[in-house]
C-alpha distance (Angstrom), angle and dihedral (degrees) to the residues before:
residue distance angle dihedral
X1 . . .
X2 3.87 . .
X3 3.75 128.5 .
X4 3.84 100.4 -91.3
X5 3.84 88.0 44.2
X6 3.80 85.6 53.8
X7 3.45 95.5 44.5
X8 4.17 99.2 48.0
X9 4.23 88.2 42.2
X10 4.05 83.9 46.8
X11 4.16 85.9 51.8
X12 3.68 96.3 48.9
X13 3.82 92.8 56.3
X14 3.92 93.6 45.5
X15 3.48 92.9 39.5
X16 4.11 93.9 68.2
X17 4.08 86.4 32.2
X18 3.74 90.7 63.5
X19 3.72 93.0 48.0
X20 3.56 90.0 49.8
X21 3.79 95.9 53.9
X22 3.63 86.4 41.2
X23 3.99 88.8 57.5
X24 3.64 95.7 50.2
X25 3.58 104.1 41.0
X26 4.01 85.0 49.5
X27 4.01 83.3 57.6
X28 3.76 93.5 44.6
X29 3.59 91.2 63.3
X30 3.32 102.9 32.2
X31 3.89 86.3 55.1
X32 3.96 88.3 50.5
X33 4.21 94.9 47.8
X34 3.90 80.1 49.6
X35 3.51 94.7 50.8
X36 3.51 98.5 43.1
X37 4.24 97.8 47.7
X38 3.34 121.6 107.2
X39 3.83 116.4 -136.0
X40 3.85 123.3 -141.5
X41 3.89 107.7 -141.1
X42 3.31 97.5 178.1
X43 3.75 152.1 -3.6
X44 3.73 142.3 167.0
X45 3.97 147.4 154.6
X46 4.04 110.0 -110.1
X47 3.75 113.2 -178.2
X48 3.85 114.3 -92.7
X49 3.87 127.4 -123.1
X50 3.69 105.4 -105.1
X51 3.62 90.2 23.2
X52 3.89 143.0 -67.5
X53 3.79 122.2 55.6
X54 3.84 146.0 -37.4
X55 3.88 125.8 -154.2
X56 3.79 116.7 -138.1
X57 3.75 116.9 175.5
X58 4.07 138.9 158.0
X59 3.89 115.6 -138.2
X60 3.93 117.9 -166.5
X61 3.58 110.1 -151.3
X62 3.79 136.7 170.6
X63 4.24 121.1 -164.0
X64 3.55 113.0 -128.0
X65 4.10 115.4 -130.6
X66 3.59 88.5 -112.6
X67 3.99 90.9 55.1
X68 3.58 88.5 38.0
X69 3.68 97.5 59.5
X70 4.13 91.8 34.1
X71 4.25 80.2 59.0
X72 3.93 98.3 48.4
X73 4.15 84.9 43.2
X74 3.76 80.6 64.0
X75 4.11 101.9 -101.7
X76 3.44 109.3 152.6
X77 4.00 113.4 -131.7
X78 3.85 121.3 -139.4
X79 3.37 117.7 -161.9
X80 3.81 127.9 -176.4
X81 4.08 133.4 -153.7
X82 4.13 109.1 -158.6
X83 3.34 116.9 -162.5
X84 4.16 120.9 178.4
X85 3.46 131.0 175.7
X86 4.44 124.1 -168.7
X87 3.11 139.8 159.3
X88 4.16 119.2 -115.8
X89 3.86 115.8 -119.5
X90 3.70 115.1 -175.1
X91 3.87 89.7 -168.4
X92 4.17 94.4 54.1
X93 3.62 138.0 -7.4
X94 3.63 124.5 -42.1
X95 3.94 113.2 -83.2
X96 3.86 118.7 -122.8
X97 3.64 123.4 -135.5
X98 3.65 102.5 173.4
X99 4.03 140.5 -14.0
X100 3.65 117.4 -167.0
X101 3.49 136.6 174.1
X102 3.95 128.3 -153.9
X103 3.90 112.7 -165.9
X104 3.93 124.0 -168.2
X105 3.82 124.8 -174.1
X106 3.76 126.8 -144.1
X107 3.70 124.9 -163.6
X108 3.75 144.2 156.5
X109 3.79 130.6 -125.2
X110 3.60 113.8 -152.6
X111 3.64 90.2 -170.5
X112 3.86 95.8 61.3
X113 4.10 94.2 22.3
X114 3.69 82.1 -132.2
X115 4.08 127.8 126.5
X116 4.15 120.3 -141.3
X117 3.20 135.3 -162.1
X118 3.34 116.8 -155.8
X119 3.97 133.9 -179.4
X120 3.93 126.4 176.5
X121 4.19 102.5 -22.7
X122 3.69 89.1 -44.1
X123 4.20 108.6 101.7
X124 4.06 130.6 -179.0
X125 3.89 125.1 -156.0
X126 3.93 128.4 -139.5
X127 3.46 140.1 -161.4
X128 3.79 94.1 -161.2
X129 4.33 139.0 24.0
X130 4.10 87.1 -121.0
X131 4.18 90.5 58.8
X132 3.52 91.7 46.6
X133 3.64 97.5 42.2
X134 3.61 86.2 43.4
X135 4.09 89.0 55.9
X136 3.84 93.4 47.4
X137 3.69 92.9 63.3
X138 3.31 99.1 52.9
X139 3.93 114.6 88.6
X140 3.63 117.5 -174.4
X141 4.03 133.1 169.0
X142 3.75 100.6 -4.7
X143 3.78 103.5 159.4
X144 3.84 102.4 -132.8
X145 3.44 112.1 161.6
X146 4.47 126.6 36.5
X147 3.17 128.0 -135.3
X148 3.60 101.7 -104.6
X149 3.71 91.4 46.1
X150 3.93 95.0 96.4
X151 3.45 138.7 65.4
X152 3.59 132.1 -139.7
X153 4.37 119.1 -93.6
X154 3.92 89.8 -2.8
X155 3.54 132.6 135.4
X156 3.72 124.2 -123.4
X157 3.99 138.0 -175.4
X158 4.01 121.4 -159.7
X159 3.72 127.9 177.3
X160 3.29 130.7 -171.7
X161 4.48 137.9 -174.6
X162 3.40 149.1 154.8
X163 3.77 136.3 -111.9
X164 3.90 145.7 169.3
X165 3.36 104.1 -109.1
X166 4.32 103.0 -135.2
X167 3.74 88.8 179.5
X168 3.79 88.3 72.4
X169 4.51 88.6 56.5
X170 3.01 122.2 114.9
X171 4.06 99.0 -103.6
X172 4.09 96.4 -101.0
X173 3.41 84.9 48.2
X174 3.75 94.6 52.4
X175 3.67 91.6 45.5
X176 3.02 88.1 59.0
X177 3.42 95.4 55.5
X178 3.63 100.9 54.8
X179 4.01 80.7 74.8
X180 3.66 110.0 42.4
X181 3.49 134.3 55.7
X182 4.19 94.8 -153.4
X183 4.25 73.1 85.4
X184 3.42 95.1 52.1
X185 3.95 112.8 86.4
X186 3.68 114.2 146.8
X187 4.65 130.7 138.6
X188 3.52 89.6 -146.2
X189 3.39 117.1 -146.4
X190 3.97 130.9 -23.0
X191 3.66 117.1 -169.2
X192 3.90 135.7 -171.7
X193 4.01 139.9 175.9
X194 3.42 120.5 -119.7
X195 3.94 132.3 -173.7
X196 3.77 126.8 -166.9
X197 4.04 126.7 -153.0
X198 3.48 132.7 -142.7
X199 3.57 101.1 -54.7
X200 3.56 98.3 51.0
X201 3.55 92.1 -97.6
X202 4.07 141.2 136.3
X203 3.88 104.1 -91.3
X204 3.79 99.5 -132.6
């Protein structure tokens, strides 16, 4: 066979190869982003004690080995709950009522073999990762929005999620992250519409 023969037979059989390695690396990391999302169960606005509104929300979560280990090496891991809440204006931008942020820290002690989870100066103990985990996605009674903050017969959006916050790594750590998605572990964004009556309040 001569040279150009060689070369177009030699094309035909990479040609398919790359494709093929295309495919599955497209798979790998899809598989990983999957793994490594945090899913928003649930969330709603419950009327507040004293007035205005309280969040309460379920995150599912998962650690990925590489988060794992960084956690039982004795990395601390931030994680923060966003909640916003505007107003849509089809004449100008959209105007903000309120932007919060919730942050909860998980840690290991190897002293104790037990994981906390500690926000503010309050602090919870666990035997095991999947308790603990288990705790930090569940969001109850955070007072989001004041009394004051809404007007009467308007319409409202909030959205809410939940990320790992890599700005809190240690800086190898958040390096590394800048690289590879076993750091990445975010919902995204859930949004919802909300009207309020005469009063000012939610319309339930």
């Amino acid at each position: 066979m001569d040279e150009p023969n060689r070369m177009r037979a030699r094309d035909c059989l990479t040609g398919p190869m790359r494709l093929a390695a295309f495919a599955l690396l497209f798979v790998f990391f899809a598989a990983t982003a999957f793994a490594n999302e945090i899913r928003v169960d649930n969330a709603q606005l419950q009327p507040a004690d004293g007035g205005g509104y309280s969040l309460s929300a379920d995150f599912d979560l998962d650690l990925s080995d590489r988060l794992d280990r960084a956690l039982s090496q004795g990395v601390p891991l931030y994680f923060n709950i966003d909640f916003e809440c505007y107003r849509p204006r089809w004449y100008w931008f959209n105007e903000t009522v309120t932007k919060k942020t919730y942050q909860l820290r998980l840690s290991f002690h190897a002293l104790t073999r037990t994981y906390r989870l500690s926000t503010g100066g309050l602090h919870q103990s666990f035997a095991s990762m999947q308790d603990a985990v288990r705790a930090l996605g569940t969001m109850r009674d955070w007072h989001v929005i004041d009394a004051d903050d809404l007007a009467p017969h308007t319409t409202y959006e909030a959205r809410v999620r939940m990320a790992l916050d890599i700005d809190r790594l240690p800086k190898p750590f958040q390096v590394s992250a800048l690289t590879n998605p076993d750091w990445t572990l975010t919902s995204g964004w859930l949004r919802w519409g909300f009207a309020t009556g005469a009063d000012g309040s939610i319309a339930q």
